[in-house]
C-alpha positions as semicolon CSV with decimal commas, in nm:
position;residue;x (nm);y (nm);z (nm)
1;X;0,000;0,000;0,000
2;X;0,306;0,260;0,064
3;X;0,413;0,229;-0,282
4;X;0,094;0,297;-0,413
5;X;0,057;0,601;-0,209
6;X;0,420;0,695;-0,344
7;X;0,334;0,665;-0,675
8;X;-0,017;0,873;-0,660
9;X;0,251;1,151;-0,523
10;X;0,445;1,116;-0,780
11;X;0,126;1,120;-1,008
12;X;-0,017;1,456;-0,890
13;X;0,299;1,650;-0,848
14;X;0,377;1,859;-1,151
15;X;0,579;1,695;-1,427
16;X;0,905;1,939;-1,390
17;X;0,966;1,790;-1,043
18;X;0,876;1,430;-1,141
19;X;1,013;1,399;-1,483
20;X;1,367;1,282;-1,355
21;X;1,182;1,065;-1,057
22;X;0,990;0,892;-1,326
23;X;1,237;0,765;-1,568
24;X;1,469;0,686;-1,262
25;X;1,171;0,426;-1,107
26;X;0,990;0,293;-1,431
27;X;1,138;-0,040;-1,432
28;X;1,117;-0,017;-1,040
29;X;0,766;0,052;-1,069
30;X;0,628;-0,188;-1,340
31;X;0,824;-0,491;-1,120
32;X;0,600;-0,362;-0,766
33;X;0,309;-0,310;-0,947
34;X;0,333;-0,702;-1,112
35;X;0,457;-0,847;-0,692
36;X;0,079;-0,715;-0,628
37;X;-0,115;-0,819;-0,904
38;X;0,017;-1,143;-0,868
39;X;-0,057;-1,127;-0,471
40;X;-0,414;-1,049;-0,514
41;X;-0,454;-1,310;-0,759
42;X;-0,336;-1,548;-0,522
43;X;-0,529;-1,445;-0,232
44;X;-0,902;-1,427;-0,510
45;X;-0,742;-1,776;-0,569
46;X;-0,760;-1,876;-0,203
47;X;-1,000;-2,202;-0,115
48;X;-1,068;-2,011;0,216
49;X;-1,229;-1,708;0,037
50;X;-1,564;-1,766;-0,071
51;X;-1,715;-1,377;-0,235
52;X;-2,066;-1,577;-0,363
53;X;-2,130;-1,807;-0,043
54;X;-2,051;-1,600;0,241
55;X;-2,106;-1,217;0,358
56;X;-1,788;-1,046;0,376
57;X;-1,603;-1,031;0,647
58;X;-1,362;-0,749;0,732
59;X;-1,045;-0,916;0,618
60;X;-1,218;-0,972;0,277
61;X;-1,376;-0,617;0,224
62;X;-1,012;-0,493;0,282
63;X;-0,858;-0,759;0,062
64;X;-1,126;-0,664;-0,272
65;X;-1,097;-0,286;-0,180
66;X;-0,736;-0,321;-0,182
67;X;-0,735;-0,486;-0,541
68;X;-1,025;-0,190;-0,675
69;X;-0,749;0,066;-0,554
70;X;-0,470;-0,084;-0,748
71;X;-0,674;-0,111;-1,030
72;X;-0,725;0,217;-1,040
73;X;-0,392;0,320;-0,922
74;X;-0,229;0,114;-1,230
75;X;-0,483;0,272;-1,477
76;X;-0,373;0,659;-1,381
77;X;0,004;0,545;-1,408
78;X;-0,097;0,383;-1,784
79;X;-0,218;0,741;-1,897
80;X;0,174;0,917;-1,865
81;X;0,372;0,604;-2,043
82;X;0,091;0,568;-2,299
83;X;0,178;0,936;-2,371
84;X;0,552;0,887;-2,303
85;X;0,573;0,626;-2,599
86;X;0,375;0,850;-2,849
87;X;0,532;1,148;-2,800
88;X;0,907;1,053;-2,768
89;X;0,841;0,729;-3,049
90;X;1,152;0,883;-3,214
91;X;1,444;0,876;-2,954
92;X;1,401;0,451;-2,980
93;X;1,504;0,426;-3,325
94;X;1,837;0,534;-3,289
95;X;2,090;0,571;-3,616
96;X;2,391;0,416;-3,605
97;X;2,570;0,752;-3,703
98;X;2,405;0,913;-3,355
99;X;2,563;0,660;-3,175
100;X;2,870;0,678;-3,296
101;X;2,854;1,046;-3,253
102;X;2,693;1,002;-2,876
103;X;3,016;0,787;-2,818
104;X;3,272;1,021;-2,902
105;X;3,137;1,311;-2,751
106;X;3,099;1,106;-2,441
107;X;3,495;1,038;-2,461
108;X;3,571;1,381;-2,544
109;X;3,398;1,657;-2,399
110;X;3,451;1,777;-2,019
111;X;3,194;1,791;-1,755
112;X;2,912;2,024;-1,730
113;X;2,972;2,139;-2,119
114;X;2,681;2,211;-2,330
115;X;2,590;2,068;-2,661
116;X;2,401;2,277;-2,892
117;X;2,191;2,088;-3,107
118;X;1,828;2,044;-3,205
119;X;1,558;1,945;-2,920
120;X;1,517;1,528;-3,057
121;X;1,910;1,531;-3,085
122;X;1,992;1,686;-2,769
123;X;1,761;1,434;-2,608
124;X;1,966;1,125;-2,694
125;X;2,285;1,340;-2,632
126;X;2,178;1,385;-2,266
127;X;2,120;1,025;-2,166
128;X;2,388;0,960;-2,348
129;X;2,669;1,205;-2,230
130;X;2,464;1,311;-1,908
131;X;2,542;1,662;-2,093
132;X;2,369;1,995;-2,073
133;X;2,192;1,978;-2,456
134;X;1,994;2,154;-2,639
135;X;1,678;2,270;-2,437
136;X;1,774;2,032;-2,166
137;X;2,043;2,349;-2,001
138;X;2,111;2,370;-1,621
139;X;2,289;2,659;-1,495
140;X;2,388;2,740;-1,138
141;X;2,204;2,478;-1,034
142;X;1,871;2,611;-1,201
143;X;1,662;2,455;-1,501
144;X;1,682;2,690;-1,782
145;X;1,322;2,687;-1,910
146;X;1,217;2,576;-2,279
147;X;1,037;2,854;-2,349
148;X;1,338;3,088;-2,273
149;X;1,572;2,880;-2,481
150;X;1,359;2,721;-2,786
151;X;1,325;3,059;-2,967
152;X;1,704;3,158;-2,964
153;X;1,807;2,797;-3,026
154;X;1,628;2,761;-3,323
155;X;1,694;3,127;-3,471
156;X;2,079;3,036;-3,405
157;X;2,060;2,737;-3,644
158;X;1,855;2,874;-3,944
159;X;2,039;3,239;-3,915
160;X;2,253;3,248;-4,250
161;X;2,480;3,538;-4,133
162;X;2,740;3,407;-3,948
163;X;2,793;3,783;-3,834
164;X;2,456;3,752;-3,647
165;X;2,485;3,476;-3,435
166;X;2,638;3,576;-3,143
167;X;2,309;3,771;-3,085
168;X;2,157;3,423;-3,058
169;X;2,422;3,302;-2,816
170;X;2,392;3,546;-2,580
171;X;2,040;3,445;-2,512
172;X;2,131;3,132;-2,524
173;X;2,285;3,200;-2,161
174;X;2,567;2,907;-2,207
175;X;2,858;2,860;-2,521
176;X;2,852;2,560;-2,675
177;X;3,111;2,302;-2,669
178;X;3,003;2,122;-2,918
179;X;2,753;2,174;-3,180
180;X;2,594;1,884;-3,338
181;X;2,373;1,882;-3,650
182;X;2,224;1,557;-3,802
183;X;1,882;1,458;-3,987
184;X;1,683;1,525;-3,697
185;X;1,833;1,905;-3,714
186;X;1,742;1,953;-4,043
187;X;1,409;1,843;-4,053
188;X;1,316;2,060;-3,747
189;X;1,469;2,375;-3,916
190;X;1,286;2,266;-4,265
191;X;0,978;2,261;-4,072
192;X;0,901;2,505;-3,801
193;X;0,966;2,525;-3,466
194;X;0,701;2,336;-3,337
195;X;0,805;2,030;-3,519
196;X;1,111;1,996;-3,245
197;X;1,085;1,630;-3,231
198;X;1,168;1,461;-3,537
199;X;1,290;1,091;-3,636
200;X;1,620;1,038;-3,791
201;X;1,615;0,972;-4,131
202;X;1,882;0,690;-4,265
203;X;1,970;0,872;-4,579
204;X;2,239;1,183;-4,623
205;X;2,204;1,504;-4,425
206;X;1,952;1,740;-4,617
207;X;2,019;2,096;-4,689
208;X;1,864;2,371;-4,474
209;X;1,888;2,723;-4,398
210;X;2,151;2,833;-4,218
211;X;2,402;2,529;-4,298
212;X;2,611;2,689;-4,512
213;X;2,740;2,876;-4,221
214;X;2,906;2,601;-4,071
215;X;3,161;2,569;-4,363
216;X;3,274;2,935;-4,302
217;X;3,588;3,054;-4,029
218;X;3,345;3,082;-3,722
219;X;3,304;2,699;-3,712
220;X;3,551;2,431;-3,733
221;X;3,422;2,087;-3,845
222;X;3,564;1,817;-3,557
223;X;3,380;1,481;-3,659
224;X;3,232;1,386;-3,960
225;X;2,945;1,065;-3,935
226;X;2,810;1,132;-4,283
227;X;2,490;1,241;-4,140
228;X;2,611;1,350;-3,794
229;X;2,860;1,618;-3,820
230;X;2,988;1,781;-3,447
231;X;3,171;2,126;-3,502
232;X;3,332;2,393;-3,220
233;X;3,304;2,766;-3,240
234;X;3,628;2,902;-3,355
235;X;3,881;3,106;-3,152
236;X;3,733;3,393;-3,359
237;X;3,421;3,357;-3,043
């Protein structure tokens, strides 16, 4: 019964403050919720319970309210990982370029750096590199908010002039250490900025506005994956 209670917490507690708590527990969570099931099941299974022949008795009304409660409790929890799944379908299928890319940024990058890269990228970056990426950005300690960062973010990869960016990086908050462009990247920028969460797509890395800029001085290219390419600011920022 405690870790029922601990999960309707959980449940009604904004998602900011539960997001990390969730995908900490999930496997936790789905094995506690299965020890019940399986514990009421035996006990409904019990020769010395009889619901049809007998009035219930205190031991039994506690037993089938306990089961009604975990019923319910299970069929709240359903509602978030049903949306989990469809929402975030894209960070499972994973390209073989991204991890590649995930793997050497891992092994190459110090701590606390940030990666700048699209939303769906910087997603797989993060559990991957525990980095600061993309909208995911803590500084002293503090969540920088999506709505702050999403705007600037987005402008700094589609702006063309390479003169103009630093405008974007200053609301930013944080330099990059890395910035990382792949599919994903490209068809966010192609689309709008409400389209932040985007598959990867197996062929070559599509054109888009405001790539050509990465081929000028104020970027140097450090790792080429074909479709995942990871460039650094240059000493001229």
């Amino acid at each position: 019964m405690t870790y029922t209670i601990f999960l309707l917490i959980i449940y009604i507690l904004p998602p900011s403050i539960t997001r990390r708590v969730e995908l900490i527990f999930r496997n936790f969570i789905a094995i506690i919720a299965s020890f019940s099931i399986i514990f009421i099941k035996n006990k409904l299974n019990c020769k010395y319970i009889k619901i049809i022949k007998y009035k219930l008795n205190f031991k039994e009304f506690n037993l089938i309210s306990s089961f009604i409660f975990i019923i319910i409790s299970l069929s709240f929890l359903i509602q978030p990982y049903l949306y989990y799944s469809n929402k975030y379908s894209n960070w499972s299928n994973l390209s073989e370029d991204e991890y590649q890319a995930a793997k050497w940024i891992n092994n190459n990058s110090p701590p606390k750096s940030y990666i700048l890269t699209d939303p769906s990228t910087g997603k797989i970056l993060r559990g991957f590199t525990a980095q600061n990426s993309s909208i995911w950005l803590i500084t002293n300690g503090q969540s920088i908010s999506e709505n702050i960062i999403l705007k600037p973010l987005y402008d700094f990869l589609k702006e063309e002039d390479p003169l103009k960016i630093d405008n974007h990086l200053k609301k930013i908050t944080q330099k990059p250490y890395f910035i990382v462009i792949t599919t994903r990247t490209s068809s966010w920028i192609n689309n709008n900025i409400n389209t932040k969460y985007c598959a990867p797509t197996s062929d070559e890395l599509k054109p888009f506005p405001g790539i050509a800029k990465f081929s000028t001085p104020f970027f140097i290219l450090l790792k080429d994956f074909d479709t995942v390419k990871i460039y650094q600011l240059s000493e001229i920022y």
